[in-house]
C-alpha positions in Angstrom: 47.8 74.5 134.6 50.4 72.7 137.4 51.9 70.2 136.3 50.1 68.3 139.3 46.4 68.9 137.6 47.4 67.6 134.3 45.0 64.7 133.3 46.1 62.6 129.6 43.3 64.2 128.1 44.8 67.4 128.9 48.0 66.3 126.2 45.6 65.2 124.1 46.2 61.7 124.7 43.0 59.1 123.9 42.9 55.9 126.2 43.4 53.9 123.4 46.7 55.8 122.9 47.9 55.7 126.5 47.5 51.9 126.2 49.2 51.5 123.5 51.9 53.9 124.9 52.2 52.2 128.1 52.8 48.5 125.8 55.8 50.3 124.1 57.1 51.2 126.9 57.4 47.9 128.2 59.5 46.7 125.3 63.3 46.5 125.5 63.8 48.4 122.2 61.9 51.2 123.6 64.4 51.7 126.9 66.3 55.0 125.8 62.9 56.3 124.5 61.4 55.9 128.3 64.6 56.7 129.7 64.7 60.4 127.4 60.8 60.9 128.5 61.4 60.3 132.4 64.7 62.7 132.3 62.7 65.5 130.4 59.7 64.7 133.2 61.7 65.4 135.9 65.4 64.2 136.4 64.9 63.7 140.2 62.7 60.8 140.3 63.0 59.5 136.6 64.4 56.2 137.7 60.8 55.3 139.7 59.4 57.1 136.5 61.4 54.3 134.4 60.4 51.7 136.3 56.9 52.5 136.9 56.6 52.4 132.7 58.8 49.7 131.4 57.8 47.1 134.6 54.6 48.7 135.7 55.6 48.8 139.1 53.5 51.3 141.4 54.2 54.1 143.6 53.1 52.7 146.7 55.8 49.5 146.1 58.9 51.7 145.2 58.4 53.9 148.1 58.7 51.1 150.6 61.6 49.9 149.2 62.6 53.4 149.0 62.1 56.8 149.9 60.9 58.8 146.8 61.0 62.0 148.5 57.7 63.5 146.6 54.2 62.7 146.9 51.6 60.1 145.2 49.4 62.2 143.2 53.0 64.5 142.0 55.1 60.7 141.0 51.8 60.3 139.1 51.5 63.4 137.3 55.0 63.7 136.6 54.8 60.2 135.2 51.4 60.8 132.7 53.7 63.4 131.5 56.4 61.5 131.0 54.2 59.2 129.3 53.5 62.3 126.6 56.6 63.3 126.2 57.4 59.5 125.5 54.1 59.1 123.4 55.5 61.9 120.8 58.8 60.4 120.8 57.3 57.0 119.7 54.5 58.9 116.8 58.0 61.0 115.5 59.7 57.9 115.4 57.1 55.9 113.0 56.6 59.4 111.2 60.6 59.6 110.5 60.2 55.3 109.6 57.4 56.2 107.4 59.6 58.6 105.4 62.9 56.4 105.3 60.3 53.8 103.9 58.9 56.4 101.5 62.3 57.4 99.9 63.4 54.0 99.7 60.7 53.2 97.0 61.5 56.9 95.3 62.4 56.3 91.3 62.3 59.6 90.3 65.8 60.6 88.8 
């Protein structure tokens, strides 16, 4: 399937974990996460992909400002998959933060 035709429910992702997604992304802590997932998208546009993620801002308002040189429904796709790629990077952080917390409280000898 093109990259264009790829829908969240495609990666697997719920709504409920979209939002959630899309809230991380707009904290600070999160920046080189977003910045990682838009370069992996597509390194051409990931700065619209960035800001489209961490400040919401749309399409339509970056291109007047300027010229993104790809179309609507492409920006969007490449950004739900940026989103993904972002979304695993978040769930493998908190795995790998689970396990840190695990083998702190390890008293085997």
């Amino acid at each position: 399937m093109r990259t264009r035709e790829m829908k969240l429910k495609h990666y697997g992702i719920t709504f409920e974990e979209n939002k959630w997604a899309l809230e991380q992304a707009r904290l600070k802590e999160n920046e080189k996460l977003v910045r990682l997932a838009a370069e992996q998208s597509n390194p051409d546009i990931a700065d619209g992909i960035i800001r489209s993620l961490m400040i919401g801002e749309s399409f339509d308002k970056m291109n007047k400002d300027i010229d993104m040189n790809i179309k609507r429904d492409d920006f969007y796709a490449y950004r739900r998959q940026a989103t993904y790629i972002f979304w695993i990077l978040l769930n493998g952080r908190e795995l790998d933060r689970e396990n840190i917390d695990r083998s702190d409280n390890d008293y085997s000898l």
